[in-house]
Phi, psi and omega in degrees: 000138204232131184002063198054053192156117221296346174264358207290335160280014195239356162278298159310334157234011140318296186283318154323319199284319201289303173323305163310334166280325158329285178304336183263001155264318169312317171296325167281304175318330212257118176312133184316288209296335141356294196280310181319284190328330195231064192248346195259344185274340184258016130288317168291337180279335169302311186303330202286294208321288193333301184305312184294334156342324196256007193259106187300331199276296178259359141326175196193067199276142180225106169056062188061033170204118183296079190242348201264149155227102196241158181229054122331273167324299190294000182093034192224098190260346157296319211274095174224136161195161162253067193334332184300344211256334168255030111293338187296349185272318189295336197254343194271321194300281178353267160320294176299349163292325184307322172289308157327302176310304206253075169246011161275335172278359165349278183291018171268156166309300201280260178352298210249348179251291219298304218271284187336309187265002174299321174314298210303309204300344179298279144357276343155282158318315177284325185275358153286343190290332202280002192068024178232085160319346172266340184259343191264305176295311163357289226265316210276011165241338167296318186291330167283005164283334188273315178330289195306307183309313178330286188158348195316102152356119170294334176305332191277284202326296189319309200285357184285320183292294160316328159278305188317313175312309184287343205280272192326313157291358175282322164281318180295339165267343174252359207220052199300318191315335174281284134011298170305321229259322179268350180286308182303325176288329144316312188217115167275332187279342186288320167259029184289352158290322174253281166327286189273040188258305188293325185277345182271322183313311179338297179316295161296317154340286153299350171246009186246335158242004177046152012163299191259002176076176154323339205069142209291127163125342195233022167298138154278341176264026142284021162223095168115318193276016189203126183313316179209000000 
């Protein structure tokens, strides 16, 4: 029970669910050269929303990780969003405008490599700095998908393939928990206390509600069994 009413997250994103379908039909409607006109405005505001992220007053750390921009502290406890989640839009708008503009420079080093992928890394960097590692790998493979499709020299693309390598041995040394996180999944049951505890709970679920659940309201495992 949640703020004095046992439905009140299931309202709450009820009503998020409804905005979004709005918005994603607003969006489909809307002619592409729209977005092409305001590609540069919804890449800077997104970054600043990023940036802000690291801004004590209005950041919003969760179990470590800065991903939140909240006016919480202003009494506006509405106002949460996660800028990481309209930049992955703001860098695809970007970049394909960007291919577009310059698409006889495509096969140069600076026009079709150098400025297009500093953008994605900019990007790319503040949601990795933010701990959020799934939307910073996300954003860093749409942008070498677009790179590729544009037309971008492989002589460019490849040495791109090798930092991802190291970024990676890089996360696994500074960051061993990502490693448990594939060990556990390997062996669940040997971790279902730490690692793997969502996933083993998954597992009872599914084996206590089968293909079609519980029916709404009589899931178990919100008593008691699950941390958050």
């Amino acid at each position: 029970e949640l703020a004095g009413s046992s439905y009140s997250t299931l309202k709450q994103q009820g009503f998020w669910l409804v905005v979004s379908l709005l918005l994603c039909f607003f969006m489909a409607k809307t002619d592409y050269n729209v977005w092409y006109r305001f590609r540069w405005w919804m890449y800077g505001l997104t970054t600043l929303g990023l940036v802000l992220c690291f801004v004590p007053f209005l950041s919003e750390s969760v179990n470590g990780a800065s991903r939140w921009v909240s006016l919480k502290k202003m009494g506006m406890g509405w106002a949460h969003i996660q800028p990481s989640e309209f930049a992955k839009i703001a860098a695809a708008v970007l970049l394909a405008g960007w291919y577009a503009r310059f698409e006889p420079q495509t096969g140069e080093f600076k026009a079709g490599f150098l400025i297009p992928g500093l953008l994605s890394v900019v990007v790319i960097g503040l949601i990795g700095a933010e701990v959020d590692l799934g939307n910073s790998a996300l954003i860093a493979a749409m942008s070498f998908s677009v790179m590729f499709v544009a037309g971008v020299r492989l002589k460019f693309l490849l040495p791109l393939v090798a930092g991802a390598i190291g970024s990676l041995i890089l996360v696994v040394k500074m960051m061993p928990n990502r490693v448990l996180r594939i060990m556990a999944f390997l062996d669940l049951e040997k971790h279902k206390e730490d690692f793997g505890l969502q996933q083993w709970r998954a597992l009872f679920s599914f084996g206590s509600g089968g293909w079609f659940g519980m029916g709404l309201g009589y899931g178990r495992q919100k008593y008691g069994y699950l941390p958050e």
